[in-house]
C-alpha positions in Angstrom: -84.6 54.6 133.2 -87.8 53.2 131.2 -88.3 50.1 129.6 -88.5 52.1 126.2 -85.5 54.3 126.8 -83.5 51.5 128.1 -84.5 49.7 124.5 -83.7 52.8 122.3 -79.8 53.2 124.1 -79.3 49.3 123.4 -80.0 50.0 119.7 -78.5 53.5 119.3 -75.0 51.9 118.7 -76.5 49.6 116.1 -78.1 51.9 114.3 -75.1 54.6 114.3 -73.2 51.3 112.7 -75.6 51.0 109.8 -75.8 54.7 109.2 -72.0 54.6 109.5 -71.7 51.8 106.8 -74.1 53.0 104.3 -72.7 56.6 104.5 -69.3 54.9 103.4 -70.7 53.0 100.8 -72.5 56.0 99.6 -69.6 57.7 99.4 -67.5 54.9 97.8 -69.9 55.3 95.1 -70.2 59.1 95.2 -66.3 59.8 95.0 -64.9 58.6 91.7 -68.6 60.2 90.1 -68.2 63.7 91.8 -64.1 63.1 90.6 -65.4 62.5 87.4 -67.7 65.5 87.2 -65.0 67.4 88.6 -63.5 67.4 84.6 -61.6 64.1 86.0 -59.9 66.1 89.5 -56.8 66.6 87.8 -56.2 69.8 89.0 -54.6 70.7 92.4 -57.6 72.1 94.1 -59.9 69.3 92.6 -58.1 66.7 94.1 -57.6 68.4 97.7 -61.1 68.9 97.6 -61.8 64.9 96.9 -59.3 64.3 99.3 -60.8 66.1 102.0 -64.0 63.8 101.1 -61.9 60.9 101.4 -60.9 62.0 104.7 -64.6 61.7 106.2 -64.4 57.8 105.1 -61.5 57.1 108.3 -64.1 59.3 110.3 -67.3 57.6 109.4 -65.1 53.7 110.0 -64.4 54.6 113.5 -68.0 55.6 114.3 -68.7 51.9 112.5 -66.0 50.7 115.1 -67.0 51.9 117.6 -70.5 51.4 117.5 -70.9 48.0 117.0 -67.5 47.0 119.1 -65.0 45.6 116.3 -62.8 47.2 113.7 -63.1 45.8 110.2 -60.4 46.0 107.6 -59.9 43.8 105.1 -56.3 43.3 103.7 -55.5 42.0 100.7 -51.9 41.5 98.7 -52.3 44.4 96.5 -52.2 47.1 99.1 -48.8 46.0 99.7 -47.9 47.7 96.9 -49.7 51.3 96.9 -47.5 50.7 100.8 -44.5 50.0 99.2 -45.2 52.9 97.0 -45.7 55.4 99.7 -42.7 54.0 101.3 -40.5 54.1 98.0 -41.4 57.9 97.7 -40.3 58.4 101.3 -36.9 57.0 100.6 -37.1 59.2 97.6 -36.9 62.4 99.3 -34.3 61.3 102.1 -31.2 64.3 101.5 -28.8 61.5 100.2 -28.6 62.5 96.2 -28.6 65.4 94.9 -25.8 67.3 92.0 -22.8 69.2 93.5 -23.5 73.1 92.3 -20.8 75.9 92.9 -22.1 78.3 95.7 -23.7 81.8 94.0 -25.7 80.5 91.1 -28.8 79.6 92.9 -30.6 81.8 95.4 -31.6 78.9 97.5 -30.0 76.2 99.0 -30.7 73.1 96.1 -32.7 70.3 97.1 -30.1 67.1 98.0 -33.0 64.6 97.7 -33.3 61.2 95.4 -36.2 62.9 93.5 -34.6 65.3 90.9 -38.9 66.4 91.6 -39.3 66.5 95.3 -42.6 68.5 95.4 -44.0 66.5 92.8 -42.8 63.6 94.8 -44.5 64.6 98.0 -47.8 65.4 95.7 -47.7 61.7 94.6 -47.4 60.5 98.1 -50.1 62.4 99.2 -52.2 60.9 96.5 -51.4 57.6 96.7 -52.3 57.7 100.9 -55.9 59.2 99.7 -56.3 56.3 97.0 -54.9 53.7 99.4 -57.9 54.6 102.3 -60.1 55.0 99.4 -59.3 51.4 98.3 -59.3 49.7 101.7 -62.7 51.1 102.5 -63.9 49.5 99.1 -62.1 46.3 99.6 -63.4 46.2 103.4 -66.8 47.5 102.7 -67.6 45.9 99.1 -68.3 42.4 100.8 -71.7 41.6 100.1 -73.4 40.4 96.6 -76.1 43.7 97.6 -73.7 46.3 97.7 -72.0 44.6 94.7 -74.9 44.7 93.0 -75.8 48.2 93.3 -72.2 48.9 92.7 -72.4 47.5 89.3 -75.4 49.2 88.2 -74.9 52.3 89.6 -71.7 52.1 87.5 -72.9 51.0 84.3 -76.0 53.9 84.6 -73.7 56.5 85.3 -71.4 55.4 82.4 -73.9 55.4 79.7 -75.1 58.5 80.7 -71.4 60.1 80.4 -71.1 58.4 76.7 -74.1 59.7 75.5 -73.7 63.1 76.8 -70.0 62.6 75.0 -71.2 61.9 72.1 -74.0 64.5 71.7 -71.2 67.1 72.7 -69.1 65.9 70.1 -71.5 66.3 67.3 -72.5 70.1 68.8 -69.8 71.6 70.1 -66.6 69.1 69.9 -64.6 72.3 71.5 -66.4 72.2 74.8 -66.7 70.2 77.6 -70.4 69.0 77.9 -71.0 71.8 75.3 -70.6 74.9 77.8 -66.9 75.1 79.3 -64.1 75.6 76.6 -61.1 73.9 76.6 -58.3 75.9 75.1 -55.5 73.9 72.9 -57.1 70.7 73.9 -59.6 68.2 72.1 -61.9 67.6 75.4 -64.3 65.1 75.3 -67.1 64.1 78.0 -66.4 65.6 81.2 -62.2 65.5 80.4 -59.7 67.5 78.6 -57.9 64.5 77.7 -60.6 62.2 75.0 -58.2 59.1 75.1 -58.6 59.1 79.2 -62.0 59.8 79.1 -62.7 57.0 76.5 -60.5 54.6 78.8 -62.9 55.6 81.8 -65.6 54.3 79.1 -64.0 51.1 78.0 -63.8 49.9 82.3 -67.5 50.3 82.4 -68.4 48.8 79.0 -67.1 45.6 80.8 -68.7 45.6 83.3 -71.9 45.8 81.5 -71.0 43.1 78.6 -69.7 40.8 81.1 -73.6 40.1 82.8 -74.5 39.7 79.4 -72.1 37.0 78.1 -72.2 35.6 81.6 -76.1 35.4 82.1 -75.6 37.6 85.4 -78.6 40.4 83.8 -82.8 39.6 84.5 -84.7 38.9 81.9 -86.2 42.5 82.5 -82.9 44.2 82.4 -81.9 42.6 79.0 -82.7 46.0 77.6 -80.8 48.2 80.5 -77.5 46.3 79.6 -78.0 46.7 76.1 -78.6 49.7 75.8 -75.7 50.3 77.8 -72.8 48.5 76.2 -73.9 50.2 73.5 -73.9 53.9 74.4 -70.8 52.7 76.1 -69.3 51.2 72.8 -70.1 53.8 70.5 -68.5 57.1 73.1 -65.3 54.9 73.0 -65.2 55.2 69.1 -66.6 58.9 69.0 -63.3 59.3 70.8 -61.4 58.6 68.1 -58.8 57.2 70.2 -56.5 54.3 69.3 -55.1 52.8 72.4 -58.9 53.3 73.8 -60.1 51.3 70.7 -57.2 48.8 71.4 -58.5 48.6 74.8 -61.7 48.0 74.0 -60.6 44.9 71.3 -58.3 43.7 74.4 -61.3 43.6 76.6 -63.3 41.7 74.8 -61.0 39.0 73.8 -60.6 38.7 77.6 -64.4 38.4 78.5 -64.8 36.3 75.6 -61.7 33.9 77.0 -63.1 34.8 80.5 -66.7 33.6 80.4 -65.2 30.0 78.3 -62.9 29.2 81.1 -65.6 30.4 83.5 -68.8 28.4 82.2 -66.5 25.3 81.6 -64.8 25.4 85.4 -68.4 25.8 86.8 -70.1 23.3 84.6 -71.2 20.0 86.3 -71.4 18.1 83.0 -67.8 17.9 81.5 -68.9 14.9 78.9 -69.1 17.3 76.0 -65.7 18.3 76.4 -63.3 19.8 73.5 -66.8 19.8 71.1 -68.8 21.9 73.5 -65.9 24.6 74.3 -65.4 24.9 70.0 -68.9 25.5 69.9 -69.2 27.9 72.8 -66.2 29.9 71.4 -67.7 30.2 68.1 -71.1 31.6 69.5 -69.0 33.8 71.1 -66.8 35.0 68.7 -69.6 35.5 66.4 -71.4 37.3 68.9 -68.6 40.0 69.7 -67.8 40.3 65.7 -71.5 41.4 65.1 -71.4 43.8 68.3 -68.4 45.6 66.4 -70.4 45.8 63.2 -73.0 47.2 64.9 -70.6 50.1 66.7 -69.2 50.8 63.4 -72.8 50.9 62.0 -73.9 53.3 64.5 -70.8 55.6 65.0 -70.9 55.8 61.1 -74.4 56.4 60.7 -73.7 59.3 63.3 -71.3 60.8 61.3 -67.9 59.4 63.2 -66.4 57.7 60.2 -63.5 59.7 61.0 -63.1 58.6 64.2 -63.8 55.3 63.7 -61.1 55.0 60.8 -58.7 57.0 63.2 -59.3 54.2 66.5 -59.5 50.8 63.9 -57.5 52.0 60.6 -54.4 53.7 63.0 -54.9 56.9 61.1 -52.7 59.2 62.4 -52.7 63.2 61.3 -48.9 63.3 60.9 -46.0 61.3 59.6 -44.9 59.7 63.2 -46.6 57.2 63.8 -46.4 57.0 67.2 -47.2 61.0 68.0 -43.5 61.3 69.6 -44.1 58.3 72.1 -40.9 56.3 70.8 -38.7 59.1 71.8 -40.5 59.3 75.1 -40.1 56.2 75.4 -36.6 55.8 74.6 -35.9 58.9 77.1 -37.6 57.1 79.9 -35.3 54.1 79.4 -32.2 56.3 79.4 -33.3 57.7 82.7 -33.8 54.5 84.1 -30.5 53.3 82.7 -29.0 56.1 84.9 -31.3 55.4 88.5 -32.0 51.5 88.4 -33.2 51.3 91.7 -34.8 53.7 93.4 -35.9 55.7 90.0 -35.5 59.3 89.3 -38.6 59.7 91.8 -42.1 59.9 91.7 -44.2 62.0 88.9 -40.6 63.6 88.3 -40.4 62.6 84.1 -41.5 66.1 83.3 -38.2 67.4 85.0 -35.8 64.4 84.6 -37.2 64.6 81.0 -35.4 68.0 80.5 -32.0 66.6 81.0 -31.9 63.9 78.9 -33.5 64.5 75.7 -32.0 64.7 73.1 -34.1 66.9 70.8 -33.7 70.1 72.4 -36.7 70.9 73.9 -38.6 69.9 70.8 -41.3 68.6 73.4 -42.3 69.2 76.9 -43.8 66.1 78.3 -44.8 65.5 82.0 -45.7 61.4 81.4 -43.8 59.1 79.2 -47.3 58.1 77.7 -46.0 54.0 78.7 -47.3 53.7 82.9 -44.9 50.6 82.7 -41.7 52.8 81.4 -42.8 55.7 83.5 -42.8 53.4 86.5 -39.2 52.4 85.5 -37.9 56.0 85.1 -39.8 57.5 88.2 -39.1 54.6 90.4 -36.7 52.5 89.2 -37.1 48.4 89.5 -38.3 48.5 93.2 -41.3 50.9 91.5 -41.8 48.1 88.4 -42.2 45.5 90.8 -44.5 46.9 93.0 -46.8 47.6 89.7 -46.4 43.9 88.7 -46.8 42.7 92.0 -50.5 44.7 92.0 -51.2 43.8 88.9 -50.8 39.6 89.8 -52.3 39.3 93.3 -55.2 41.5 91.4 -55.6 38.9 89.0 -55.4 36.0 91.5 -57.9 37.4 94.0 -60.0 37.6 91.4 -59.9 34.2 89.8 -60.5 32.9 93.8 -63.0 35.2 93.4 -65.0 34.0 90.3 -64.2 30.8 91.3 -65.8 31.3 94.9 -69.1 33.2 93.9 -72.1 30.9 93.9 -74.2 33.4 91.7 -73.9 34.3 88.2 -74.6 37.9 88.6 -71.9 37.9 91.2 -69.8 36.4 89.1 -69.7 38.2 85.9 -69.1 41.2 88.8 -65.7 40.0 88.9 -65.4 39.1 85.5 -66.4 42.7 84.1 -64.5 44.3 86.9 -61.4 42.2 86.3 -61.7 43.1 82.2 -62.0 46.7 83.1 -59.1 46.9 85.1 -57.2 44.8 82.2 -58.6 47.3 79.6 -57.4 50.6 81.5 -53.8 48.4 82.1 -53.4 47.8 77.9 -54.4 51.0 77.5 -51.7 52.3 79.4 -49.0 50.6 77.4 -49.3 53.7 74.9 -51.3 56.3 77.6 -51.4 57.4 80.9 -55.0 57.0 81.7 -54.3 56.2 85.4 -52.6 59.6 85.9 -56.3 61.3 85.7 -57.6 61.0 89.2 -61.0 60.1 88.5 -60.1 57.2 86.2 -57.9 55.9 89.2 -60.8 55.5 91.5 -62.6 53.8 89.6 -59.9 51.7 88.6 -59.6 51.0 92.3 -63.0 50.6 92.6 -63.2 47.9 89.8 -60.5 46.1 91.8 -62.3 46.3 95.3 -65.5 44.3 92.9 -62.8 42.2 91.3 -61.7 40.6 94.5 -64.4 41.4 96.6 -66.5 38.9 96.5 -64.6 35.5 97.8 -66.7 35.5 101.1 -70.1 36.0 99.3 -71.3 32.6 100.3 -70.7 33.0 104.2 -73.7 34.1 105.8 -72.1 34.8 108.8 -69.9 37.2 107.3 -72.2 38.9 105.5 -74.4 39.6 108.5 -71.1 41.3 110.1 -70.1 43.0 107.4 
């Protein structure tokens, strides 16, 4: 063999590595968009399509593996609970429950499983397997400040792009998605059926972008990028007109603004200043995000969403309950609880367990409990709570480590923006189910991956492996 073929077998594997690697960040970036596109995957074919996408990710990590001679995988806390998930839903469809019916009235043998749902069950284990590869591909291969970066503005492009496109579809043809695909009984808005999910997809990626800002992450020559962003991003969550996306959105930025204070003054060498310098930063702050709502209310009213805006800030609501039927939801989700403590009535199974206890005689049909936290409690009991909480904290400290780790400020307000997004779409779903559209959950992920990502920034070493 020549001296040049012997040269071009030696860096074959290397090079299969890199292609391997960039296809899966590609694709880590490509998913939740084509999801999104996909009017937010919610339907069964959608999401078996993504998931077969998802499926070349496993493919692509071996060809990585085995090219360059190590398996990577980063673990991290919080896939201990999508695991414990998965493995909760098992247990829910072991043939140990079940109600005793007399032989003759049903044509089929009844299901004897935990799940009073076991098909939807088995759905929601199939989907949390395709979001837990999907996230430990992201965690494993979101390692580096470059791939963060492009990350982040591929997000925050892609975002403002969906807003405005939202909002000029509102003002056309409010009845259509993107103005050309009808959505019967339904008030769709950007590329979902659902506004208030779509609106929380918007309110993730608005932090993102206002976190580089506050934080001092964004070039002097991308001032104008991120502005314009934040506020296409701003003004499609109030053309939404909805209120726990407009509650969000005030959540979020009482987070950055707390965020980037303890931030600055953790990172700041010069602590002489102290409790005069915070009051002061605070202020500049506070002012700052009170004149960025002026200016969304100027614009969305100047656009002619007065309506919408009273409706997110004012809690307008078009009937006399206040809460559009979510106390008795709520109230039914405890009741089920009440009667499966541990294990939960199973997973995704409200819409059925719903049936049997409510008490208003089929006055609504509900699949979701429009609380993720009481739907969590109904559908898996206190074993499914605490997983959620248990996500929810190590999310939170792995990104503090994180923030407190990077050694840029860009980097830094990465995590910030991610962490605020992912804190956004969680009080959103205190009065929603955003989470429950498939695209919004892939980002969500996604945001986490950035959130926590970034601890090992400052190790050459490992980024050169990575």
């Amino acid at each position: 063999m020549s001296h040049s073929e012997s040269t071009s077998a030696i860096h074959r594997p290397s090079m299969i590595s890199r292609f391997s690697r960039t296809a899966i960040f590609v694709l880590l970036l490509a998913l939740p968009i084509i999801a999104n596109l996909s009017f937010g995957s919610v339907t069964s074919g959608a999401f078996f399509f993504i998931a077969i996408a998802v499926s070349v990710i496993p493919a692509l990590w071996l060809g990585h593996s085995f090219s360059s001679g190590e398996f990577r995988l980063r673990l991290d806390m919080t896939q201990l609970a999508i695991l414990g998930l998965i493995i909760l839903g098992l247990i829910q469809l072991l043939p140990v429950g079940g109600v005793a019916i007399p032989e003759g009235i049903l044509s089929s043998e009844p299901s004897s499983a935990l799940s009073v749902d076991p098909n939807a069950t088995r759905l929601a284990i199939v989907r949390l397997f395709v979001f837990g590869v999907f996230y430990a591909a992201a965690l494993t291969f979101l390692n580096h400040r470059d791939r963060i970066r492009t990350a982040v503005v591929v997000l925050i492009a892609f975002g403002s792009l969906m807003a405005f496109f939202a909002v000029l579809q509102f003002l056309s043809s409010p009845e259509t998605i993107l103005g050309f695909t009808p959505a019967a009984a339904a008030r769709p808005y950007g590329t979902y059926v659902n506004r208030h999910h779509f609106a929380s997809l918007l309110v993730m990626i608005f932090a993102v972008a206002f976190a580089q800002l506050l934080m001092g992450g964004a070039k002097k020559d991308r001032l104008v990028f991120y502005l314009i962003a934040i506020l296409l991003l701003g003004t499609g969550v109030i053309f939404a007109g909805s209120r726990g996306a407009f509650l969000s959105l005030i959540a979020v930025l009482a987070f950055l603004g707390v965020g980037v204070l303890i931030v600055k003054r953790s990172k700041s060498g010069n602590r002489s200043e102290g409790g005069r310098s915070l009051l002061r930063n605070a202020a500049v702050l506070g002012i700052s995000t009170i004149g960025f709502l002026l200016l969304l209310a100027f614009v969305a009213i100047w656009a002619g969403g007065e309506q919408e805006l009273i409706r997110g800030a004012a809690m307008q609501t078009e009937g006399e309950d206040f809460s559009t039927g979510r106390i008795h939801f709520w109230t039914v989700a405890l009741t089920i609880f009440v009667a499966n403590p541990v294990f939960g009535s199973g997973l995704e199974s409200f819409g059925v367990a719903f049936t049997r206890f409510d008490t208003m005689n089929g006055l609504y049909r509900v699949e979701h409990a429009h609380n993720e936290y009481l739907q969590m409690l109904s559908d898996g009991g206190l074993i499914g709570l605490a997983l959620v909480l248990f996500f929810i904290f190590f999310l939170f400290r792995g990104a503090q480590r994180s923030i407190r780790s990077s050694r840029e400020k860009f980097t830094a307000a990465a995590s910030l923006g991610a962490l605020a997004g992912c804190f956004g779409v969680l009080v959103h779903s205190v009065v929603d189910f955003p989470l429950r559209t498939n695209a919004n959950m892939f980002f969500f992920l996604l945001l986490a991956a950035i959130a926590i990502g970034n601890r090992n920034n400052g190790n050459p070493e490992r980024q050169r492996r990575a």
